[in-house]
N, C-alpha and C positions, 0 to 999 in steps of 0.2 A: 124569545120573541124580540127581546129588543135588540141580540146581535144581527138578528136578520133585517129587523130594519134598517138599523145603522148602514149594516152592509148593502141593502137595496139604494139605499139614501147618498151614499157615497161614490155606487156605482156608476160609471159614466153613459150617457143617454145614448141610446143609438144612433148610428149617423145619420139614417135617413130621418129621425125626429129632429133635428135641427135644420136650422136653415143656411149651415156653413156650407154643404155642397152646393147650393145655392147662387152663394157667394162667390165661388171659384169658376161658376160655370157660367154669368151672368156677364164677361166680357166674350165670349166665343159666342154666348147668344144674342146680343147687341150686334156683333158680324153678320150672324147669320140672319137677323132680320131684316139689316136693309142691304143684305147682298141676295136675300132668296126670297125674305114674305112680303117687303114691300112691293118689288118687282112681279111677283105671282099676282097680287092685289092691284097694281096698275093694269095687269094683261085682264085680269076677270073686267075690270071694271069699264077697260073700252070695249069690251066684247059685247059690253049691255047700253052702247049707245051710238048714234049714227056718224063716224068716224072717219073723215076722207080728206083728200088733199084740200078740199071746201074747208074742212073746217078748222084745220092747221093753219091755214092762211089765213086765217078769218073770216074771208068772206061770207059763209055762212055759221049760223048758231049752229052749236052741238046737242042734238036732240037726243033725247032718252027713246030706245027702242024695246027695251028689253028683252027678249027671250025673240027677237025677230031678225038678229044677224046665224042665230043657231038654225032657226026653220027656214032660211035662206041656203046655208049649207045643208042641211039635211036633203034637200026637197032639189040639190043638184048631183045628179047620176056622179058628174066626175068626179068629187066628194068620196062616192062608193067603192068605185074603180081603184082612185090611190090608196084608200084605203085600206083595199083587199091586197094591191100592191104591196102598200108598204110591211105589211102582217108577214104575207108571205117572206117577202126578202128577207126582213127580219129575223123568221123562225130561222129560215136556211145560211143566215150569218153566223146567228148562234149557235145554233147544232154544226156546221164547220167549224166554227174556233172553239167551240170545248173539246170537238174531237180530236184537232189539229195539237193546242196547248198540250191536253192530256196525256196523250201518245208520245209527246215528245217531251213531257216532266216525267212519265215510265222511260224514258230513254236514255234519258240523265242519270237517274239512276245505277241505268247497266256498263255508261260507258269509261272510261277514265276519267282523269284529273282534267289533260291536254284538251282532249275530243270535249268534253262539259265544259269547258272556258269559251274554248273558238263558239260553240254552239250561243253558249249564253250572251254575249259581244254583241254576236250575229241577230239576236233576238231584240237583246238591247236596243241593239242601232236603228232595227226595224219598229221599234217602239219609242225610240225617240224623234224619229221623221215626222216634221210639220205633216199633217193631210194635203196639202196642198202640192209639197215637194212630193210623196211619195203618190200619188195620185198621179201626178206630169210623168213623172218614171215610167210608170205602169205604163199610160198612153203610148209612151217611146217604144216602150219593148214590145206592142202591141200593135204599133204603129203600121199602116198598109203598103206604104213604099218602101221605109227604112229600118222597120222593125226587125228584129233578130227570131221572133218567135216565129210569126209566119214561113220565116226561112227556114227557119229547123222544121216544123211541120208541113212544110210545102204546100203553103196555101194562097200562094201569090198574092192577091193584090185584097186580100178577103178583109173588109172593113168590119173589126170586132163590136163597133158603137154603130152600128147603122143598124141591125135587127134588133128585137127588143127584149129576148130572150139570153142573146150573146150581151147584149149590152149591160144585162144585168148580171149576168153570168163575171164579166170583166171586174165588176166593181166589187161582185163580193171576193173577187181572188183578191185585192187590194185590203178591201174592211178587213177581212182573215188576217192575211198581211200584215197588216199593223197593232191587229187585237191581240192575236195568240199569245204573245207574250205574257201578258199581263196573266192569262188562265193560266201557262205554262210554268213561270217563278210560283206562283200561288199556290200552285197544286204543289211541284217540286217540294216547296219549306212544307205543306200536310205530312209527304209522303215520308222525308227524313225525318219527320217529329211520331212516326208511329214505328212500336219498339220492331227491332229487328228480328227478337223470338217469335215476335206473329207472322211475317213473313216466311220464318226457316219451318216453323211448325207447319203452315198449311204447305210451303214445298215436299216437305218430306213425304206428309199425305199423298203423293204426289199431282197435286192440284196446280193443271197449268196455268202460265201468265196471266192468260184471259179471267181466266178463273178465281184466278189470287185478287185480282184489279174487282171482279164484279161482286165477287162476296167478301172481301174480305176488307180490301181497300177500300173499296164505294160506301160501307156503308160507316167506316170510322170518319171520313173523308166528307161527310154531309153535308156539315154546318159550310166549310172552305166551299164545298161545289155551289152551294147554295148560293152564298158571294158573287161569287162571281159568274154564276147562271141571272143575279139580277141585276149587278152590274153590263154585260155582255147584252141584255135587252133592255136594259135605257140606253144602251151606247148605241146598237144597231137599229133601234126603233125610231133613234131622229138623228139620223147618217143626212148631213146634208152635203158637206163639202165634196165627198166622193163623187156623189151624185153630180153635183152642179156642175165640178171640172172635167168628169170626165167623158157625160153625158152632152155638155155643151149647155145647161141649165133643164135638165129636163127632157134629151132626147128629145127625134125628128116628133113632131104633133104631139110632145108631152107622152108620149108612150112609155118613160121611164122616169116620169113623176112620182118622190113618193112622199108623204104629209109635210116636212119639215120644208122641201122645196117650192111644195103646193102654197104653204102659207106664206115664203118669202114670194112669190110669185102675185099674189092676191094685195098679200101688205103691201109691196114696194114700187111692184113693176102696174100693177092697175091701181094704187092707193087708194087700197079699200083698207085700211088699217085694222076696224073693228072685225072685220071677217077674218083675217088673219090672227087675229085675237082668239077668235073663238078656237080658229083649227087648232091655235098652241094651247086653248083652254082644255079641248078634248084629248088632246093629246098626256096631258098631263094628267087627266082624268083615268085614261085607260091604263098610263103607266101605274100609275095611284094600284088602280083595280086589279092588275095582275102583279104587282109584288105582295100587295095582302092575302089575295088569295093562296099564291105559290109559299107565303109565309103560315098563312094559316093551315093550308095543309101537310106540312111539315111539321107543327105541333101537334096536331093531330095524330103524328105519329112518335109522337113522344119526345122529338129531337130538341134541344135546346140552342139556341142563337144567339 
């Protein structure tokens, strides 16, 4: 009895019963407070008071409204409109660039040394372009007089930003554009890190590509798709810059309005501040709402992250 004591008594505590992790993690959280929660806690908090170029200049006191810049947004239509806009566009971003990255980190795979370098470069490059530079391109190549695509398709003078379908259509060939890569390397390093006897064993079976990719790979491959399925809808859910430049800020009568635009539109261009507050308040709410969910139903299926 008392070797065991000894030995319990001498044994070292577990990490997480001390407060040395603590220790080490309390300068990255000091970053992260006044780079993320202080700023979130300023946006809540003009969201709950009446907030306008009045009251930056002084001219008038800043009144407490509380919960009356959100039933101001609710209770207007075009609120609902960009909403359902921005939802959609969104989905149809992301389901483009996981299809796009994916397909083309299974591509990597099959092709040489030479062809996966130029590819990756190529990928690279497109993922190091400012939004702003890579957006003006796009417009170029899109462009109604001088564009090269119109040419090759032979559609003369056809303005890509003037309808609201094409216009939207343009920008997500752009978001794609610049996204893919990041799903693309990400999946890539999953794909070489699962053993090459599970690949050659479901080939033998003779189970094609598709096949190998949907049972076999998808589901070692979860926790990686995961990532970057919730990274890819924070990224495309508040897309503003594409928007802004190539739209002209929003497309003819706001037609290609989508939340992140709406609230720079409200905050800056009508300095309505606290309403703008709010839009990024819900905005952040909903992202809140659908990475738990999409988290919580993946434990639910046993998967670890």
């Amino acid at each position: 009895m008392r070797g065991r004591r000894g030995l319990s008594r001498s044994s070292p505590r577990p990490w997480g019963s001390s407060g040395t992790p603590w220790l080490y993690l309390a300068p990255a959280l000091v970053v992260l407070g006044g780079l993320l929660v202080y700023p979130i806690y300023q946006l809540g908090l003009i969201s709950f008071f009446q907030y306008t170029q009045a009251q930056v200049s002084g001219g008038e006191p800043t009144t407490f409204k509380g919960f009356g810049n959100y039933s101001e947004l609710f209770s207007d239509s075009q609120f609902w409109q960009v909403l359902l806009a921005t939802v959609l566009f969104a989905a149809a971003c992301v389901v483009s660039t996981l299809a796009v990255g994916c397909a083309l980190a299974v591509l990597l795979t099959r092709v040489r040394a030479v062809p996966r370098l130029v590819l990756m470069l190529a990928a690279l490059g497109a993922w190091a372009t400012p939004a702003v530079t890579g957006s003006t391109v796009w417009l170029l190549l899109f462009d109604p007089d001088f564009g090269p695509v119109n040419r090759i398709l032979g559609l003369g003078d056809h303005s890509w930003t003037y309808g609201r379908l094409s216009a939207f259509f343009l920008v997500l060939l752009e978001v794609v554009w610049c996204s893919f890569p990041f799903v693309m390397v990400t999946v890539y390093a999953g794909i070489r890190a699962v053993p090459s006897e599970v690949l050659e064993a479901a080939a033998l079976d003779g189970a094609s590509q598709w096949r190998i990719w949907r049972s076999v790979l998808t589901p070692m491959l979860r926790p990686i798709l995961t990532v970057v399925t919730i990274q890819s809808v924070i990224w495309d859910f508040k897309v503003f810059t594409q928007i802004y430049v190539m739209t002209n800020g929003g497309g003819i009568a706001g037609q290609n309005l989508v939340l992140n635009v709406y609230a720079y539109q409200q905050a800056f261009a009508s300095s309505k501040y606290s309403l703008g507050s709010a839009i990024g308040v819900v905005m952040l709410l909903m992202l809140l709402a659908v990475t738990l969910v999409y988290l919580r139903l993946l434990r639910r299926q046993g998967e670890e992250l």
